[in-house]
N, C-alpha and C positions, 0 to 999 in steps of 0.2 A: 359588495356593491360599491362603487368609486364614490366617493364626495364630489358632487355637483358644483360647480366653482358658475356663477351668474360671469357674464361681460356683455358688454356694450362698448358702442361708439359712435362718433358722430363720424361725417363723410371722411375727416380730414385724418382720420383713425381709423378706418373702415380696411384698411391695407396690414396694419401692422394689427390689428383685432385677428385676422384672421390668420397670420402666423402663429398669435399667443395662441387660439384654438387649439394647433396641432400641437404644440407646445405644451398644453395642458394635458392631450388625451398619451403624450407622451411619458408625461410625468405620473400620468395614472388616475388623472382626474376626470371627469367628465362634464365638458362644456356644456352651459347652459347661453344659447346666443341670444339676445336681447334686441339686438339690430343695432346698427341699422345695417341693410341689407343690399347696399352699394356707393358708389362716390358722390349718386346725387346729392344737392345742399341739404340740411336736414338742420336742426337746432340741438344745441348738444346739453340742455336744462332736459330737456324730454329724456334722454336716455340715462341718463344721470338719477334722475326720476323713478324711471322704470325700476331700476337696477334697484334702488333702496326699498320701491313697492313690492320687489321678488324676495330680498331678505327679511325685509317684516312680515313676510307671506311664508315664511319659512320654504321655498321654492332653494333656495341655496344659503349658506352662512356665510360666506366668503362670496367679494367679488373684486372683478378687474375691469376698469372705466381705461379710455383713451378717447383723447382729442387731440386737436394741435399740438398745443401746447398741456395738456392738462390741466391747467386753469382751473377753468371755466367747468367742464364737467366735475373737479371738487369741490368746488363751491357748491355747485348744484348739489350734490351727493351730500353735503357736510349740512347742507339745511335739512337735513333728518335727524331726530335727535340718535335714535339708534345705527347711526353709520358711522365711523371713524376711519375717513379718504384720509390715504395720505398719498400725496405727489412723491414721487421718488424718481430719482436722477442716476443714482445709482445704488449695485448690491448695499452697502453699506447703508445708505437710507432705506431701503429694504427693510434691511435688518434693523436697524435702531425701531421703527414703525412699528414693526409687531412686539421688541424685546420690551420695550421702555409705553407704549401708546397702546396697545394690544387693537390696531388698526384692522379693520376687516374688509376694506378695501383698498388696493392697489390702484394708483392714478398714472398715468403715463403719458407723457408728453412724444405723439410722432413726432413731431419735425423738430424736437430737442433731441432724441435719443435712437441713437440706429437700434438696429432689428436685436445685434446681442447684447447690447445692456439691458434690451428689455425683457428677453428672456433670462438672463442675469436676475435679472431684478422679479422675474416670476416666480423663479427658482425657491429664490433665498424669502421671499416674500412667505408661499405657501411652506418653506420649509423651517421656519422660524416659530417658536413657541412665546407666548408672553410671560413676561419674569416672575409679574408680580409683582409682592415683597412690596418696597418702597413706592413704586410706579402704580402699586395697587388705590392709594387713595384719589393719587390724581387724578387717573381715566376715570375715576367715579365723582368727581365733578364736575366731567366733561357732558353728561346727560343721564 
């Protein structure tokens, strides 16, 4: 059975959400879509929201937010104690996010990053392990 990956987004994400979708059922995981569920305006705190109520809800472990800029949905996302959004711009932040932060959310910014850094950035996201070790006491003062 695939691991369930949560995503959301708000309207200005709503295009590039549903690339990462195929993207994920690619990868061999199975999307869970949270909405929103076209380009009308919508508030991007709500799905942000959602997304951390599915992972507290054990509905999924991992998840992938988009907004404009990605912001604004990690913020939203980062006021839950149990989520660690990270914004990432590229593989490389990706990869530091889960090696060094053991990040359980992927944040993305549309209108900062075309369509293959973001799958870039899915890739190495879900394909990346947390280290530990040293990074182990820090993320446990994180919440």
């Amino acid at each position: 059975m695939a691991e369930k990956i949560a995503i959301a987004s708000d309207h200005a994400g709503f295009e590039l959400k549903a690339v990462l979708k195929q993207e994920l059922e690619k990868l061999g995981f199975e999307p869970l879509d949270l909405g929103t569920d076209g380009p009308a305006s919508v508030d991007y705190p709500d799905f942000g929201n959602k997304l951390a109520v599915a992972l507290e809800g054990g509905a999924a472990r991992r998840g992938v937010l988009v907004c404009g800029s990605g912001i604004g949905i990690s913020i939203a996302a980062n006021r839950h104690t149990h989520i660690r959004a990270a914004l990432c711009h590229d593989a490389l932040s990706a990869r530091l996010s889960r090696q060094h932060n053991d990040a359980n959310v992927l944040c993305l910014g549309a209108r900062l990053i075309g369509v293959d850094v973001a799958r870039d950035c899915l890739a190495v996201f879900l394909g990346t392990d947390f280290e530990g070790g040293r990074h182990q006491n820090r993320v446990a003062k994180l919440g």
